[in-house]
N, C-alpha and C positions, 0 to 999 in steps of 0.2 A: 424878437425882443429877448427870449430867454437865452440864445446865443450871448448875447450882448452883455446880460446880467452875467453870466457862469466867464465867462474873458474877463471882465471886471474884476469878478470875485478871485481869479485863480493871477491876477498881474497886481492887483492889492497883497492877495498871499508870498507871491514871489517879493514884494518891494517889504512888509513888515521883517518876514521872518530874515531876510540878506542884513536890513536894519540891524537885529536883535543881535545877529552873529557876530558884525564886525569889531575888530580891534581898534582900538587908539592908533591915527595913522593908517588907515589900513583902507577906510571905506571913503572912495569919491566919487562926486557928483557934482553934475553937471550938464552940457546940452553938446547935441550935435547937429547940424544943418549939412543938409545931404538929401540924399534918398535913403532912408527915410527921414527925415528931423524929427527929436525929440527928447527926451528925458534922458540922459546916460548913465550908468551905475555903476562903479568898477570895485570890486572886494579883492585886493590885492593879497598872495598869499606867495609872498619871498621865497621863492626857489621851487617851484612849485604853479600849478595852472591856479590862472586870474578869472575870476566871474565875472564876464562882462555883461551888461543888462541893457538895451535901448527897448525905449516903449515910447512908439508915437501913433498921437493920432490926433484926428481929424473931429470936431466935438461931435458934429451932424453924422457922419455915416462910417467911417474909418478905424480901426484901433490895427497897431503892429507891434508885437513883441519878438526881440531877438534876442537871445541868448547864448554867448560863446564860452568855453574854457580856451582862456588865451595863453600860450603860452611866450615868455620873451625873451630874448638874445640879445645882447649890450651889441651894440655898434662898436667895432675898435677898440680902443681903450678908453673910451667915454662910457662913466658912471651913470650919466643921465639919460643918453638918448640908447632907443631901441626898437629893433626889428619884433612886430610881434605877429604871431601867425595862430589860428586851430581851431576846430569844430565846432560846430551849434548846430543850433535846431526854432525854428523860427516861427509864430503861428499870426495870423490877421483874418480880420475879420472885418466886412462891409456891408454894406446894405445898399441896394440898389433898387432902384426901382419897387419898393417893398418886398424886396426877395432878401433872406440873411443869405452869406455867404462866409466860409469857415477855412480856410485852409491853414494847412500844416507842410513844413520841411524840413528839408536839413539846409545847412547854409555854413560860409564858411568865412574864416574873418583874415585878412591881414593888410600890413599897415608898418606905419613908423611913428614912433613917440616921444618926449621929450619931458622930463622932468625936471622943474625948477623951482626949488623950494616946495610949497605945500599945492602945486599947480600943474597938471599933465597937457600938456597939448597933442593931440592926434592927428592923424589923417589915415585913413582906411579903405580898402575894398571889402565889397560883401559878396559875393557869388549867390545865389541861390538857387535850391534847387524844391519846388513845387509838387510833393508827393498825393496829398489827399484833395480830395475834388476834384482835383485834373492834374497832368503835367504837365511845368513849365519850369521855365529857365529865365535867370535874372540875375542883373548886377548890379547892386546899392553901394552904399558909401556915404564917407562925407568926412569933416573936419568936426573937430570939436576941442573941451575944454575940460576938464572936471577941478574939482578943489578938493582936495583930500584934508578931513578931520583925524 
């Protein structure tokens, strides 16, 4: 259970303080449905690596936080849409059977985006790769949406 607590406490820290930072225009949110589905969080920073943030989970036994610096490349000569690609580091946490369970990786992001007015639509791959408690290998993704303030 103290697992559980200190994951809480450290993806509450990550989501206040991205809050406190962003610019007008700059910080969006929204969901994605995928492996993993959940919470999306993007702090856009023009010309320059994007904070991307998914935290999903499960209320009963689950929590996933992913973390990328994305960086993005216009398609052609379109303003709106774009190739985006770059590194993270990923942690989850389960509980099974009354056993907590903690891992950590690195993980990697890329995808195609599209911008329309104050609205992003996505689609992405997530690679990951499985460093503490065991190794393993993985590949998430999903579609999503965010709404930018």
């Amino acid at each position: 259970m103290q697992i559980k607590t200190t994951f809480l406490a450290v993806v509450a820290f990550l989501f206040v303080s991205s809050v406190c930072l962003a610019q007008k225009g700059s910080f969006g949110i929204g969901l994605q449905y995928g492996d993993p589905s959940g919470l999306s969080l993007k702090f856009r920073n023009v010309g320059k690596a994007n904070l991307d943030i998914l935290g999903a989970w499960d209320w009963d036994d689950r929590l996933f936080v992913n973390v990328h610096w994305i960086y993005e490349k216009r398609l052609g000569s379109s303003r709106n849409a774009n190739f985006f690609y770059g590194p993270g580091l990923f942690m989850a946490y389960r509980e099974y059977r009354g056993d907590d369970y903690l891992g950590l990786g690195i993980s990697g992001s890329f995808g195609l985006n599209v911008y329309i007015d104050q609205f992003e639509l996505f689609a992405q791959l997530t690679p990951r790769l499985l460093v503490v408690e065991n190794t393993d290998g993985d590949l998430g993704g999903g579609i999503g949406m965010r709404f930018y303030f």
